[in-house]
N, C-alpha and C positions, 0 to 999 in steps of 0.2 A: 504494500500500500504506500501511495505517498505520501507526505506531508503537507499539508499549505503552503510553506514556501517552497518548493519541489513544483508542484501546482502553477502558483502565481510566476516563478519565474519559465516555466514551458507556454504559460499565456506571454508574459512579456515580449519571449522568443518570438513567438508565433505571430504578435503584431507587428514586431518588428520586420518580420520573413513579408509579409503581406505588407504594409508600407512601402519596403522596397518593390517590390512586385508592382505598385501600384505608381509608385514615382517613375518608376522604369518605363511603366506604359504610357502613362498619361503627364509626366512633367512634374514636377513639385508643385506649376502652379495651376495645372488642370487639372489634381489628387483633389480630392476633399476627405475629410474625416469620415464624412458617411463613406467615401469609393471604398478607404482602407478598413473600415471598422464590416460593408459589405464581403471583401475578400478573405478576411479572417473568421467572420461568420461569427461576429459578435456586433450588440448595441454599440454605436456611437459613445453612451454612457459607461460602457466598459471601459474604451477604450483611453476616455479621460480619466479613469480611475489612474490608470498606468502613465500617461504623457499629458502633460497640461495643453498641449499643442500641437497642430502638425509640426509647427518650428522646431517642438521639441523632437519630435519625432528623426526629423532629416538630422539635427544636432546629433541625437542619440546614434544614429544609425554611422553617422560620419566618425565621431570621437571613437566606437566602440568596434566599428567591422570594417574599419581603415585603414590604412596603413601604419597611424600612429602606436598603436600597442605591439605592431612587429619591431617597427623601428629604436623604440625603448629597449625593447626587449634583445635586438641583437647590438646595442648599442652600450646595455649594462651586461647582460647575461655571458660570458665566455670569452668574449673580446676581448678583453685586458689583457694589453701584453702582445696582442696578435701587430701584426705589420697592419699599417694602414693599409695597403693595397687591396689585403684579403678582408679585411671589415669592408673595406666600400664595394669590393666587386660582390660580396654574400648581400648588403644592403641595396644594391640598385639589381643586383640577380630576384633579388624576394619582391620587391618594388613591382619590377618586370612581370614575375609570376602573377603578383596578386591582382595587377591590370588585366591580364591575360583571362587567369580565372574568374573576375567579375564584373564583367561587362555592366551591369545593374548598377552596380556600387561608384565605379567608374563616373556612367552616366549622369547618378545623381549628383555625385559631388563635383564635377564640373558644371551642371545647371543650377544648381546651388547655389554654391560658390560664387558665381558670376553675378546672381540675382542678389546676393545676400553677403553684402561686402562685410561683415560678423562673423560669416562663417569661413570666410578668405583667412582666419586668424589662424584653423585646421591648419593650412598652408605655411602660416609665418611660423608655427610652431615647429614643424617637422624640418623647417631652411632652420631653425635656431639650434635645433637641439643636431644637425649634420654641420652646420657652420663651426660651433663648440667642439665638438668630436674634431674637423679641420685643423680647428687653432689649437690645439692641444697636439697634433702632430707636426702643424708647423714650430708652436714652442719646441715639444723635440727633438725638429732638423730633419723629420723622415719626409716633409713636405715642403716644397719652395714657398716662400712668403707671397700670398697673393691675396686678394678679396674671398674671404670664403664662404661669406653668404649667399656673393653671387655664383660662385662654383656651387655651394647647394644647389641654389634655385636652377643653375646651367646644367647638373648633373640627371635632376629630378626631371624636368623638363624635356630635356632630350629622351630619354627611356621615355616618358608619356608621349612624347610627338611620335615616337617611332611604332609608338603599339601602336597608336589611333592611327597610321598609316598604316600597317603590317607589314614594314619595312625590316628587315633584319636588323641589328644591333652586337654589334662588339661591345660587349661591355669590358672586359680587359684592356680595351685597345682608348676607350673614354676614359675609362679611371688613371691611364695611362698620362693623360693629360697634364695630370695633376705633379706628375715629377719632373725634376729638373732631368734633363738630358743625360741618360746613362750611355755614352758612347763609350 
């Protein structure tokens, strides 16, 4: 048997799976509450139990099934220590993946985003927290002193232009970029 919270967090899930589902179809701003609370096959009334908003909704969906909890995660988790080259080519390789695998996710946060210069911050935060990781290797010497927020933003970007074209991508040969001339 489950529990209540076992419960409430499989319904959480579930609206959030159908939100997406729903933004993907119809756009963040042709969704309505009724489309998403219709897809998930609950009240409208439920579904504010759970999200005070559609806003919160996209919010929830961006902060949580994004790419920022990968990037934390490969950013504190096992990397200490490692070469810069191999953290950024596993960072823009998962990046690469996670565009790959969610076309949805992708979708919304670029319509999002764009509508919803708030939720642009998703973005400032993931250039802060690769710029930081940067400057910490160029204090080390393992990187040439350069702008590193804009090598986030230049790094992130390219990998996303390349998917949305389905254009191949060296990512060794970009991250390569980033060092000084090893002749």
């Amino acid at each position: 048997m489950t529990t209540r919270k076992e419960q409430a967090e499989w319904r959480r899930e579930q609206l959030l799976d159908a939100a997406l589902a729903v933004f993907a179809a119809k756009g963040v701003d042709g969704a309505s509450v009724k489309d998403i609370a219709t897809a998930a096959d609950v009240t409208p009334g439920l579904l504010y139990r759970y999200f005070d908003s559609k806003e919160a909704l996209v919010e929830t969906l961006l902060r949580e099934r994004g790419f920022l909890p990968r990037l934390r995660e490969l950013l504190t988790a096992g990397h200490t220590g490692r070469p810069a080259r191999e953290t950024l080519i596993d960072l823009l390789t998962a990046f690469d993946t996670l565009l790959a695998d969610n076309a949805d996710l992708v979708a919304l946060f670029f319509g999002a985003t764009r509508a919803r210069p708030a939720l642009a911050e998703l973005t400032g935060e993931g250039q802060r927290l690769i710029g930081a990781f940067l400057d910490t290797q160029v204090d080390a010497g393992e990187l040439r002193p350069h702008d590193t927020r804009t090598a986030a933003r230049t790094l992130f970007a390219t990998v996303a232009v390349n998917r949305a074209m389905r254009a191949p991508i060296d990512i060794t040969a970009l991250v390569g970029l980033l060092y000084p001339d090893e002749r």
